[in-house]
PAVO-321252 format. One record per residue (C-alpha): residue number from 0; x, y, z. Coordinates in pm, 1 decimal, always signed. Each point is the difference from the previous one (the first is absolute). Layout:
BEGIN
> NUM  X  Y  Z
...
END
This chain:
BEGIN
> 0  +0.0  +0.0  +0.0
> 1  +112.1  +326.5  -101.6
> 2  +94.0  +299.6  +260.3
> 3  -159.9  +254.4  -213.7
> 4  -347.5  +85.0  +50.5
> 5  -202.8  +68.0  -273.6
> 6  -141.6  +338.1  +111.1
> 7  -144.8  +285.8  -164.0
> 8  +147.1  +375.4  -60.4
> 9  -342.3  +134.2  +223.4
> 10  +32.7  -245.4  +281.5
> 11  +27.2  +151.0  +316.6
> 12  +322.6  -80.0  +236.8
> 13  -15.9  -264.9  +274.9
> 14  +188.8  +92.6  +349.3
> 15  +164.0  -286.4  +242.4
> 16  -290.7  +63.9  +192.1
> 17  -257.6  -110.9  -246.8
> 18  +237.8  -256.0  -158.4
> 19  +26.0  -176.3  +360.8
> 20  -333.4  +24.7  +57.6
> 21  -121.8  -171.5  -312.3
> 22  +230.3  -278.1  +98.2
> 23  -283.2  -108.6  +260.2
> 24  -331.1  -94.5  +60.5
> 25  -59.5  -249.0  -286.9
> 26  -207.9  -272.4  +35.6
> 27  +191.1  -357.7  -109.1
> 28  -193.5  -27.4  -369.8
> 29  +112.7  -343.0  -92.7
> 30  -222.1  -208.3  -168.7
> 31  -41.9  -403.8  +62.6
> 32  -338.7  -1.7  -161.1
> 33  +118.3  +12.3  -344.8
> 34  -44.5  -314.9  -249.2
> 35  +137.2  -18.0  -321.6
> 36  -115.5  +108.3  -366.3
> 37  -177.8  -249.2  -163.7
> 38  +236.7  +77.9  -286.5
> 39  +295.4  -103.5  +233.5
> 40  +23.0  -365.5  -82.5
> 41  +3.5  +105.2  -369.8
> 42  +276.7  +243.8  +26.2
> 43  +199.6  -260.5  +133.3
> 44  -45.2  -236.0  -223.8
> 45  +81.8  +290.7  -295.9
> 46  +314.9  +49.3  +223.2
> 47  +97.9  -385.7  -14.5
> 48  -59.5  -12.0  -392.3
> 49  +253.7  +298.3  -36.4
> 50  +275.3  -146.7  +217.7
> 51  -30.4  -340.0  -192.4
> 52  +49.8  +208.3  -298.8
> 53  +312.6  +178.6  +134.6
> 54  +169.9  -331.5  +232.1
> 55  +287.3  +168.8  +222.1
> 56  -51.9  +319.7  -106.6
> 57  -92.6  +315.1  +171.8
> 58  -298.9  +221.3  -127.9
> 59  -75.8  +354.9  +73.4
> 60  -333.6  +129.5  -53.6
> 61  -98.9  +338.5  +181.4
> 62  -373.2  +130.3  +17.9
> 63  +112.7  +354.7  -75.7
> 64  +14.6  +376.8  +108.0
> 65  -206.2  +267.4  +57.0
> 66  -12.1  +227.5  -283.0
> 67  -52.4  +386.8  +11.1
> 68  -237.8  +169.7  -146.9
> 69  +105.5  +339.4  +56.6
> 70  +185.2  +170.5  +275.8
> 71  -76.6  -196.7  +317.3
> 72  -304.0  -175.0  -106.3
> 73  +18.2  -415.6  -98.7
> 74  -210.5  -164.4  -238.3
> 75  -152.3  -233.6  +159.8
> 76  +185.7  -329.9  +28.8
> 77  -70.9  -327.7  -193.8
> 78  +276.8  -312.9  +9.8
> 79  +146.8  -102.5  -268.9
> 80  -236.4  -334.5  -131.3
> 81  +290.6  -233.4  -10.6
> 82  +73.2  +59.9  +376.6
> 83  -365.4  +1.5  +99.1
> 84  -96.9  -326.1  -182.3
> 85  +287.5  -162.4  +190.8
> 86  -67.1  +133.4  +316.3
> 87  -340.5  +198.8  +77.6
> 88  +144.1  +305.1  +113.7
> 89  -52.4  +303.0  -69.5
> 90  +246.0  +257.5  +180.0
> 91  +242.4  +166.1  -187.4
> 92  +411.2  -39.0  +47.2
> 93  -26.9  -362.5  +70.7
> 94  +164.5  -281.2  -141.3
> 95  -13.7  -311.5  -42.7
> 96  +305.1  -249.6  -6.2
> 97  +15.7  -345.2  -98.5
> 98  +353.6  -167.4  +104.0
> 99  +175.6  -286.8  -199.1
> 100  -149.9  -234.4  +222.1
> 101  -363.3  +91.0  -83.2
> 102  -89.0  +203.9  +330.4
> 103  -194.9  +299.2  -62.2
> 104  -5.8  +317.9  +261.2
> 105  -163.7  +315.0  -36.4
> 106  +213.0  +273.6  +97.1
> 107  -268.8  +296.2  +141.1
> 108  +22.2  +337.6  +195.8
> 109  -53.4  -100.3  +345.1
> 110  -235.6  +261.3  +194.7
> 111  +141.1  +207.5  +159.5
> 112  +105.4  -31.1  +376.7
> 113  -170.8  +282.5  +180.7
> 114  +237.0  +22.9  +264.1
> 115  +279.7  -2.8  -154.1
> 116  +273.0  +262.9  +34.1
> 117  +68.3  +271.5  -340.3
> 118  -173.9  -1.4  -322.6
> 119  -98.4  -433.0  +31.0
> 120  -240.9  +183.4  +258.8
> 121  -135.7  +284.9  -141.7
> 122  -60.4  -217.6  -357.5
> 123  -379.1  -72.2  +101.8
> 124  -102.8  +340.5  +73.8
> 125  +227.3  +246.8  -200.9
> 126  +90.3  -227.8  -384.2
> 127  -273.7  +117.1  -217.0
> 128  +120.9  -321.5  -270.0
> 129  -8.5  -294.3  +331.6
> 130  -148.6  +153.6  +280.0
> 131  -310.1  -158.9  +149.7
> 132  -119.2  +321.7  +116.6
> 133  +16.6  +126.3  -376.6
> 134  -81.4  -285.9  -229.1
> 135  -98.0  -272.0  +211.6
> 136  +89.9  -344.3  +188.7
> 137  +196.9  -238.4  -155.8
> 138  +36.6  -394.4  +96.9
> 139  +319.6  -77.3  +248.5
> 140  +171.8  -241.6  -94.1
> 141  -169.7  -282.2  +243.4
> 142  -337.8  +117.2  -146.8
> 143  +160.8  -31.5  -421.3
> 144  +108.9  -347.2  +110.4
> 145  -341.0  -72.5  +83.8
> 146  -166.0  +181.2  -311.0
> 147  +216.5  -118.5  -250.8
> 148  +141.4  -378.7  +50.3
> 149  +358.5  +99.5  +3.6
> 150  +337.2  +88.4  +210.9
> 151  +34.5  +413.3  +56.1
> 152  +279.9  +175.0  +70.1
> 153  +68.5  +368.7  +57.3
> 154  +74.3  +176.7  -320.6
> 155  +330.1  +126.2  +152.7
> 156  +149.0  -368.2  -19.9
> 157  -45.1  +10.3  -361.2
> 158  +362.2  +40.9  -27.0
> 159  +69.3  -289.2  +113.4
> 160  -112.3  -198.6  -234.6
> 161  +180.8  +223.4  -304.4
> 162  +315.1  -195.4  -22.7
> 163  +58.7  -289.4  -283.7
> 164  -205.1  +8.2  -366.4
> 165  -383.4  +66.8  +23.5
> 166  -257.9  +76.2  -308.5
> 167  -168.6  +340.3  +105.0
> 168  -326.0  +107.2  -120.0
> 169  +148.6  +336.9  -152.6
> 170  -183.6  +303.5  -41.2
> 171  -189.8  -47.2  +302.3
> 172  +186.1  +146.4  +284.2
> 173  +308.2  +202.6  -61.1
> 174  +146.9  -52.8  +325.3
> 175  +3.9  -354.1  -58.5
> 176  +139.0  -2.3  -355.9
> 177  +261.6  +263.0  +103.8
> 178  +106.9  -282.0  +304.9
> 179  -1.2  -328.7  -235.8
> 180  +206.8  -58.4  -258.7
> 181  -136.6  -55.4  -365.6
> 182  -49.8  -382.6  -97.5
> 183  -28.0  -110.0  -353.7
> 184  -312.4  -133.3  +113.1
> 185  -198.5  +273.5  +132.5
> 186  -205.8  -13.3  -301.3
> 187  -77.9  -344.3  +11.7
> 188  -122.9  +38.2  +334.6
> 189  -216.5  +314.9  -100.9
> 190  -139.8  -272.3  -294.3
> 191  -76.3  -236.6  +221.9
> 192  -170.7  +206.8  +286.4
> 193  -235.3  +32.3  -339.2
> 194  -46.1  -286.7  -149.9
> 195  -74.6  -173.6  +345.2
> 196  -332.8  +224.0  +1.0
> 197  -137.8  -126.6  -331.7
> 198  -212.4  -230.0  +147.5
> 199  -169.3  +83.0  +277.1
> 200  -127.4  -225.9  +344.1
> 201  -339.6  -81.2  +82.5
> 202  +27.4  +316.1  +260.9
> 203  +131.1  +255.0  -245.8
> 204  -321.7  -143.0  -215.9
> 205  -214.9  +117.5  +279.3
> 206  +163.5  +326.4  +63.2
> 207  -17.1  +114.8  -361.5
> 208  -358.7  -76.7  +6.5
> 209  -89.3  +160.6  +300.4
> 210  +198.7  +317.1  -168.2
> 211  -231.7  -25.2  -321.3
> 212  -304.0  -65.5  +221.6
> 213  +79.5  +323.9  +114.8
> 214  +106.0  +193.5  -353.7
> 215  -351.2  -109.6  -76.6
> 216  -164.4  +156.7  +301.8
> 217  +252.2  +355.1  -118.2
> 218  -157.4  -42.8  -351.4
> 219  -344.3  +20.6  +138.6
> 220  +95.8  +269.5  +199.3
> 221  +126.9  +202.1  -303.3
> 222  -359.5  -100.6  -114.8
> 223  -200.6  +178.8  +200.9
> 224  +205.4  +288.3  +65.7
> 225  -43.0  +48.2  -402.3
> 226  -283.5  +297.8  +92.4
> 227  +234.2  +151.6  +202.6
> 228  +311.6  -7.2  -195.0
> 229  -138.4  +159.2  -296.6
> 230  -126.7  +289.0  +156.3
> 231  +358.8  +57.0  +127.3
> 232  +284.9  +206.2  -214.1
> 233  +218.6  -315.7  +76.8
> 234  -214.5  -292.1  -4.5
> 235  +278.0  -258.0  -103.4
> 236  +158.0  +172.9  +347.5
> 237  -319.7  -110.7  +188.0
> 238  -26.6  -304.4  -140.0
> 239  +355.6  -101.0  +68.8
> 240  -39.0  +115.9  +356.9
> 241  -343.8  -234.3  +44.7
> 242  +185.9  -283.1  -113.5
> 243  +319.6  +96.5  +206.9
> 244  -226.2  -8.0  +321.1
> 245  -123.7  -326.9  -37.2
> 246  +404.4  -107.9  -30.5
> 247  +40.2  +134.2  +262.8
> 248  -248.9  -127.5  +218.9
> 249  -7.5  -373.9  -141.3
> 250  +381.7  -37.2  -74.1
> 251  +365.1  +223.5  +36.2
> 252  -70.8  +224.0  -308.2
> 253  -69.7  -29.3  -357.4
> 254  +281.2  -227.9  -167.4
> 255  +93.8  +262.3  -211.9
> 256  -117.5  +326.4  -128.8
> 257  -362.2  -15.2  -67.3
> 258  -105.4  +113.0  -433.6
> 259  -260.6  +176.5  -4.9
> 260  -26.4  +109.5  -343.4
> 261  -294.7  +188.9  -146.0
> 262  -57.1  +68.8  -412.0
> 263  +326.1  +42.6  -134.5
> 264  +202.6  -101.7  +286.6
> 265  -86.2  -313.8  -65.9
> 266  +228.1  -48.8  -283.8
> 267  +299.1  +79.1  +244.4
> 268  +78.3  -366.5  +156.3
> 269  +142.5  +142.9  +348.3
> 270  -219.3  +300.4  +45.2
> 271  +80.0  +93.5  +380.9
> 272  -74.7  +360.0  -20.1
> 273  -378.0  -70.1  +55.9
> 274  -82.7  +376.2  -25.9
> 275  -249.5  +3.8  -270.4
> 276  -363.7  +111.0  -17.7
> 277  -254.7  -295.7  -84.9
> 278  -202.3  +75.2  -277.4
> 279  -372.1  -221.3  +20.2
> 280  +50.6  -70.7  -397.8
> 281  +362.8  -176.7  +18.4
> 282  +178.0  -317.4  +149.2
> 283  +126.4  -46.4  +342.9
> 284  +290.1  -249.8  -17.7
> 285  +89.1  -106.7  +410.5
> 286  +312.6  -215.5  +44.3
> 287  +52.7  -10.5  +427.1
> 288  +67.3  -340.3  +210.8
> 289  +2.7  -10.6  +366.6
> 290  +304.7  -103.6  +142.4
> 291  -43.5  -195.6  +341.6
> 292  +144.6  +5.2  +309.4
> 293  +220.7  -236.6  -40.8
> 294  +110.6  +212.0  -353.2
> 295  -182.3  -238.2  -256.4
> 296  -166.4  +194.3  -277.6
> 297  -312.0  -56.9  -258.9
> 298  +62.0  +196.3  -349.4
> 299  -336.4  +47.8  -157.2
> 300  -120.1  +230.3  -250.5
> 301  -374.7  +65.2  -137.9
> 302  -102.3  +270.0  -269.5
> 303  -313.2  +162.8  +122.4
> 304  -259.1  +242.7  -173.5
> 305  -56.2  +258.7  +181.6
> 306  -321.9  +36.0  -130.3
> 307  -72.8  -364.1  +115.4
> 308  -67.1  -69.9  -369.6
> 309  +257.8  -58.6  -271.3
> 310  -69.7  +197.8  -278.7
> 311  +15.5  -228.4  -348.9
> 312  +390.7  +121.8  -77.0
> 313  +97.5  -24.4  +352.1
> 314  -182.6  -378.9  -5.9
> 315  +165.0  -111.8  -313.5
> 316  +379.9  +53.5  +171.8
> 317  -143.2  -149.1  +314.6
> 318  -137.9  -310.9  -190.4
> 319  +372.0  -13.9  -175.8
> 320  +188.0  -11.5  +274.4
> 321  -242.8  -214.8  +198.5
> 322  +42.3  -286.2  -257.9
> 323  +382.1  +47.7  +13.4
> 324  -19.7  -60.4  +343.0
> 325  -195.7  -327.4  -44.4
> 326  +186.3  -76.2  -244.5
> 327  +341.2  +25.5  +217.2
> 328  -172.2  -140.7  +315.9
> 329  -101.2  -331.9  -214.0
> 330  +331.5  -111.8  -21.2
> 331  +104.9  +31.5  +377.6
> 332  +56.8  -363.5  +91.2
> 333  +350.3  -191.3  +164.5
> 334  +202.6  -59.1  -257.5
> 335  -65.9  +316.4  -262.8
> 336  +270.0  +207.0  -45.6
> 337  -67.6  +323.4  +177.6
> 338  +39.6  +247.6  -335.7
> 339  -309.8  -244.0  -128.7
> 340  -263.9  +237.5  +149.2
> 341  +129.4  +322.9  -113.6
> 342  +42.2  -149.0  -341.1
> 343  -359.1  -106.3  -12.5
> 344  -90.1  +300.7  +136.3
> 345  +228.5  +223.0  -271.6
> 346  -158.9  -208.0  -258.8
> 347  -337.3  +129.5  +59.2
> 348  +87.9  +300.5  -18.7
> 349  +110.0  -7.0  -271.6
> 350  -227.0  -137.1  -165.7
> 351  -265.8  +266.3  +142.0
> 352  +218.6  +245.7  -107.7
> 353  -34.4  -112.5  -353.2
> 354  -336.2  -17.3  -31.9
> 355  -9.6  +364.7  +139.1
> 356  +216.1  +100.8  -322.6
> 357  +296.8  +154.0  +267.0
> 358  +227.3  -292.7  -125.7
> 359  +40.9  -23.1  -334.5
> 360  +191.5  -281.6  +12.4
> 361  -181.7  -391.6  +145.6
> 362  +38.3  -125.9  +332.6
> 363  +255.4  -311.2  -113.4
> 364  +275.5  +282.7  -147.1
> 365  -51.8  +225.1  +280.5
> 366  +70.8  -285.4  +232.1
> 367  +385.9  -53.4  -168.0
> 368  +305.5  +81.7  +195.3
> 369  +130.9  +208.7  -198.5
> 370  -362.0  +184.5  -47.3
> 371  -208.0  +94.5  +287.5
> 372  -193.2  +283.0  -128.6
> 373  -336.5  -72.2  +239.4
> 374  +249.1  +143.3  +294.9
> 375  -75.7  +355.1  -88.0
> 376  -312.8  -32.1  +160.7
> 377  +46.9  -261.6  +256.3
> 378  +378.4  +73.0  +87.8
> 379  +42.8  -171.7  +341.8
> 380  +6.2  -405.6  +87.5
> 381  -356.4  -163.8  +96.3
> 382  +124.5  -105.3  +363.5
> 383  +243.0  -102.2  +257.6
> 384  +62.7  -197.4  +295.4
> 385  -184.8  +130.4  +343.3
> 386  +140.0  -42.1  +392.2
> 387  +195.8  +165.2  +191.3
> 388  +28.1  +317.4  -234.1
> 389  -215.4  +78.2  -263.9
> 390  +271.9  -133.2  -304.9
> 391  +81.1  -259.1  +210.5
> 392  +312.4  -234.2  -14.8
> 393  +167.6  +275.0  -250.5
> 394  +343.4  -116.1  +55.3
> 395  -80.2  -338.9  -129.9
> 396  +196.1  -151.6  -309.0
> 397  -195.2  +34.5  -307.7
> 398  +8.9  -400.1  -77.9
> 399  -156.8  -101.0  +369.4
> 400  -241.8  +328.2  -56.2
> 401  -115.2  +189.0  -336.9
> 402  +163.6  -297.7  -175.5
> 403  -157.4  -249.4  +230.3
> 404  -313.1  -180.6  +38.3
> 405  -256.9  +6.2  +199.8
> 406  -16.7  -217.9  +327.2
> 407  -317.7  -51.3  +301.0
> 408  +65.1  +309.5  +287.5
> 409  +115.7  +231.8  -213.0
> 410  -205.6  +328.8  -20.1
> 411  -9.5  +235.1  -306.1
> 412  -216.9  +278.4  -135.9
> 413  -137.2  -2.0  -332.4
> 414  -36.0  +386.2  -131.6
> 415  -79.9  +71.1  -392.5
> 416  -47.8  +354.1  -76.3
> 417  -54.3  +215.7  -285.9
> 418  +132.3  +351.4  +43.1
> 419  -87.8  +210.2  -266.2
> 420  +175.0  +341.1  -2.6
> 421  -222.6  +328.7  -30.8
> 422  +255.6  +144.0  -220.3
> 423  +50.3  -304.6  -223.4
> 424  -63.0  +91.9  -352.5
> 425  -26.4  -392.7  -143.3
> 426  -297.1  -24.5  +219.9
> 427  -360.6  +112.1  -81.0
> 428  -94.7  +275.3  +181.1
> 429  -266.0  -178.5  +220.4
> 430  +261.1  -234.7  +94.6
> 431  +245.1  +271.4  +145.4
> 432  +73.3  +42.0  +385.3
> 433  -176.3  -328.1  +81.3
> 434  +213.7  -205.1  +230.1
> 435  -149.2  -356.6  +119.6
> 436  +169.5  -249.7  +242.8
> 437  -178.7  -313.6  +110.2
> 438  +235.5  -182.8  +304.3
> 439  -74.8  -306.2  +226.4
> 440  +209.0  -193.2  +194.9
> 441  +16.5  -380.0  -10.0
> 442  +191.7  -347.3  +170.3
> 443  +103.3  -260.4  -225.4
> 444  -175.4  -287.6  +109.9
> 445  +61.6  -389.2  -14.1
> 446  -222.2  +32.6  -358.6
> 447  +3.9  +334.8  -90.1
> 448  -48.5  +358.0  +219.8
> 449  -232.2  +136.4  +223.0
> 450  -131.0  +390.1  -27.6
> 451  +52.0  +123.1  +378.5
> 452  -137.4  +318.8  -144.1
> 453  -345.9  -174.7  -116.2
> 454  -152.4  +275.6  +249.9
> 455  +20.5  +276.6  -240.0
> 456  -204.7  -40.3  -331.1
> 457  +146.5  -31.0  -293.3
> 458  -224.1  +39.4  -315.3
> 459  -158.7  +341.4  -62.6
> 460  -332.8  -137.3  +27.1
> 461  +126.0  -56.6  +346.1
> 462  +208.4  +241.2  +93.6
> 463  -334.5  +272.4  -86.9
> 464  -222.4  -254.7  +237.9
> 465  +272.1  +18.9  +256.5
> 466  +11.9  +384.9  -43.7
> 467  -348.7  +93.8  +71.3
> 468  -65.5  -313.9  +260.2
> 469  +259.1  +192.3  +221.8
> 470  -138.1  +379.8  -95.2
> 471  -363.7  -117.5  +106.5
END
């Protein structure tokens, strides 16, 4: 532990006399009550799959830092995925060590001892980053023990362990990088840290459904707070705010920052600014996911009419990409390579496209390599693995991931869109500024895939029923 205190240029000075007498007086806060995660006996399973990957060596995987976001302020903190899926916790500056033989410990920042002498002392009531006082209690290290299924140590032994080869987790704490040497096979570890979270257990299963259970419930919100939000000079700003409240209050957040694209903005694939007006007569496209407690997000996206009708253009790019999307989701079974459903998905479009007149070439030549053409108005792929983080298991090798195939546990989204530019001159003029994303999120199952997202409609005919059953 550090002898600086994290303290702010406005905080007022502490005498000996105060000092001593905040040394006293504290009740003994210890808990014996606690029982562990239920996720505990799959962390350490996860951490006994690593060290058979990695016999006698020593691995390095920190949960991160706090990161400003201007002057003295944090953003809030959120562990790294590949240190939370092996351990369940959640603090930030930990790490987690696994020797040659196999052992794991979690190295933590032990609470701080009020009676202690000096800064150690004055950490709980005066550190605006650690103090209890200022951000809250954390576990000691009896209590982590208890929580997570695993040895704890105080952070400040961490050195000890730094001497010999070890494969760090880079990029993830700079203290620790700056303290380990670099190993030729710090990448592979980062690879396999990834790869390990392609399929997921029965209880990650579970928690990603609970967390689209809950995007659900956020779309419905968005739903009825349509009224409200177009009356309002930033309704994509109220909108994003409903569904940000019901992150908040079912899960840790939203899993990543919520679209909320009206008209035009729809045709920009990560709009974030989400300051536009609504206008009754255009598209709403919403792409938000809940992220749960336990930091597992959904990644769903519907294109509404804000009108609650689609209007016949607006339909026949709905119906489009909806078939894509049937198209893609057809395929899902163990076994199919995963680029199968964006294919079949790509090939519909194109086709559509065609029969539209905007390609003027057929959907088999459009399809080639060395061709492509259709991507002008669909640019971006039709889907990607979903866990932990929203592109989840991105540091996997291309053969074992967009190369691979498709195995039972393994959950994906499946996302056609058409995007169709308002200043896009091959395009009729009806066509312009319409932007239309259909997403769901799926498990590959022993025979095919299951839609977790099955409680959000789907067709227009449905999605208009849906609409008005939740304004009445």
């Amino acid at each position: 532990m550090t002898d600086k205190l994290n303290t702010g240029s406005h905080d007022l000075p502490v005498s000996d006399a105060l000092a001593a007498f905040m040394r006293t007086g504290w009740a003994d806060t210890h808990r014996d009550d606690l029982t562990s995660l239920p996720l505990a006996v799959y962390t350490a399973k996860r951490r006994a799959a690593l060290a058979a990957r990695f016999p006698g060596e020593r691995l390095i995987i920190p949960s991160g830092t706090l990161k400003v976001r201007s002057n003295d302020a944090d953003y809030r903190f959120r562990a790294h995925s590949a240190f939370t899926y092996l351990t369940g916790d959640q603090e930030p500056d930990d790490v987690l060590v696994v020797d040659p033989s196999g052992a794991a410990t979690l190295f933590m920042r032990p609470r701080s001892p009020r009676s202690a002498p000096g800064t150690a002392g004055q950490e709980f009531y005066r550190d605006r980053r650690y103090g209890e006082f200022w951000v809250g209690r954390r576990p000691d290290l009896a209590e982590a023990e208890s929580l997570y299924l695993i040895d704890c140590a105080p952070i400040d032994r961490l050195d000890d362990v730094f001497t010999g080869p070890a494969r760090v987790l880079r990029g993830v704490d700079a203290s620790v990088d700056a303290r380990v040497a670099p190993h030729d096979g710090d990448g592979e570890l980062e690879m396999f840290l990834s790869e390990m979270r392609l399929i997921k257990d029965e209880w990650e299963v579970a928690e990603l459904q609970f967390s689209v259970d809950a995007t659900v419930r956020g779309f419905e919100d968005v739903v009825r707070a349509l009224p409200a939000a177009l009356a309002h000079r930033r309704g994509e700003r109220y909108l994003e705010g409903v569904f940000g409240l019901r992150s908040r209050l079912e899960g840790n957040a939203v899993g990543y920052e919520s679209i909320v694209a009206s008209g035009a903005h729809a045709c920009v694939l990560h709009w974030i600014r989400n300051d536009g007006r609504l206008n009754r007569q255009e598209l709403l496209l919403l792409d938000a996911g809940v992220e749960t407690d336990n930091l597992y997000t959904a990644d769903i996206t519907r294109t509404l009419p804000l009108s609650g009708r689609f209007s016949p253009i607006q339909r026949q790019v709905y119906e489009l990409v909806y078939e894509a999307q049937n198209a893609a989701i057809a395929t899902l079974r163990p076994g199919a390579r995963f680029r199968d459903f964006h294919r079949a998905a790509m090939r519909v479009i194109a086709e559509g496209l065609h029969d539209w007149g905007v390609l003027k070439i057929g959907a088999d030549e459009a399809m080639e390599a060395g061709n492509g053409l259709y991507r002008r108005y669909t640019l971006c792929s039709s889907g990607h693995m979903l866990g932990l983080d929203v592109h989840d298991c991105a540091r996997a090798r291309a053969e074992v991931y967009l190369d691979g195939v498709l195995e039972e546990g393994q959950v994906l989204t499946v996302e056609p869109g058409l995007y169709l530019q308002p200043d896009d001159l091959t395009l009729p003029p009806e066509l312009r500024g319409i932007g239309v994303r259909i997403e769901d999120d799926l498990v590959i199952t022993a025979d095919g895939a299951r839609l977790m997202s099955a409680g959000l409609p789907r067709h227009p005919d449905e999605v208009e029923g849906w609409m008005e059953a939740i304004a009445t």
